[in-house]
C-alpha positions in Angstrom: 80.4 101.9 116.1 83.5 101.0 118.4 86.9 100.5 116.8 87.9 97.7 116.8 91.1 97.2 119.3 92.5 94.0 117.4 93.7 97.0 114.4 97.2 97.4 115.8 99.7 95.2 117.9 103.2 95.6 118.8 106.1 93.5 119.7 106.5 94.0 123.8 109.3 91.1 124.3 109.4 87.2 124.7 110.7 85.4 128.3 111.2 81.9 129.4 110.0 83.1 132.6 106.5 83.9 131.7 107.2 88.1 132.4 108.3 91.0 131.2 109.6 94.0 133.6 108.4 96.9 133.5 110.6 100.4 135.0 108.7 103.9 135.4 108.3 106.5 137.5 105.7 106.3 139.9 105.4 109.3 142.9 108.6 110.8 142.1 110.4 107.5 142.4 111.8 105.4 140.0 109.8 101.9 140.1 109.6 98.5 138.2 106.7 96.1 137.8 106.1 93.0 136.1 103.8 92.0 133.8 103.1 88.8 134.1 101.7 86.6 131.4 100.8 82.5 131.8 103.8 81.2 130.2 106.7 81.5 128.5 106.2 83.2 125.0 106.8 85.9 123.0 104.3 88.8 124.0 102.3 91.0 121.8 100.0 94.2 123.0 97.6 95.5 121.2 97.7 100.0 120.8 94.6 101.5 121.3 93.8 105.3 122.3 90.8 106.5 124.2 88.4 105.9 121.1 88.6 102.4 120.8 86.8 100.7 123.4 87.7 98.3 125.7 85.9 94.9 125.3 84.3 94.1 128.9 86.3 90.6 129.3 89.5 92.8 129.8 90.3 94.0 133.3 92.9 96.9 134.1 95.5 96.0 135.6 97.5 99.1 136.2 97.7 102.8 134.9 101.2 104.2 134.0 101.3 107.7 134.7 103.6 110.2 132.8 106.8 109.9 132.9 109.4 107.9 130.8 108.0 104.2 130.7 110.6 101.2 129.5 110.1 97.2 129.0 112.6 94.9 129.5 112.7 91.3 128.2 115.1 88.4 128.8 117.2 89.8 126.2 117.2 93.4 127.6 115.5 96.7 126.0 112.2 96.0 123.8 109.8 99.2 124.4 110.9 103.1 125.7 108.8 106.2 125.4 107.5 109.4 127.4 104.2 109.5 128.3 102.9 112.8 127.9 99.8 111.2 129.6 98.5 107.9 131.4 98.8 104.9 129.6 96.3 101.7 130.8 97.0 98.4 130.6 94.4 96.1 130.6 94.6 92.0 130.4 92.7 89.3 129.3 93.5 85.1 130.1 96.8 84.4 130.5 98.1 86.2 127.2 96.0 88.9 125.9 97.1 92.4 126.7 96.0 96.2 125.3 97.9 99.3 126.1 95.6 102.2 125.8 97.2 105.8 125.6 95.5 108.7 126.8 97.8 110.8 124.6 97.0 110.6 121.0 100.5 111.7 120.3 101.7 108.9 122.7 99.5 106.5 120.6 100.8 107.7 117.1 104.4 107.4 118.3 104.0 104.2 119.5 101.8 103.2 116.2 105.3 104.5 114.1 107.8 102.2 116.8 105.4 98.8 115.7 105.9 99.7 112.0 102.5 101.3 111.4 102.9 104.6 108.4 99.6 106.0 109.9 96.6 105.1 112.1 
């Protein structure tokens, strides 16, 4: 039986314009993304590693290769780590968003940053 993803979630920022921005490296470059969500709210992901699987209903929307990876809200800083490995991020509606680490030490760090003792 699957794990279920809904286990652990984590704080990723709140906007009154409906996004979040993303900065990483991508190529050698440093880049920035947003991640857009259907209104303004404060934004929760759900932290999942490659044994949890994905429920069908959520569609990738980009992969985050290794490097440092940041999210900035309104407010400014809200989520910084290394990726040792790609991290996926998949969405769901307007709201609904899973990061799913590649890296078990990438999910376990990130598991300790939302508050969670173990996993």
């Amino acid at each position: 039986m699957a794990k279920d993803y809904h286990a652990y979630k984590m704080f990723i920022g709140e906007s009154e314009i409906a996004a979040l921005v993303a900065v990483f490296f991508e190529d050698g470059k440093l880049t920035t993304d947003f991640l857009r969500f259907g209104g303004d709210e404060t934004y929760l992901a759900y932290l999942t590693d490659t044994t949890y699987q994905i429920p069908e209903h959520y569609k990738l929307v980009r992969t985050f290769e290794p490097s440092w990876f940041t999210i900035y809200d309104d407010h400014g800083l809200t989520v910084h780590s290394y990726l040792a490995a790609p991290m996926r991020v998949y969405r769901a509606g307007d709201y609904s968003c899973i990061f799913q680490f590649e890296s078990k030490g990438n999910f376990l760090q990130m598991l300790k940053k939302a508050g969670y003792e173990e996993a």
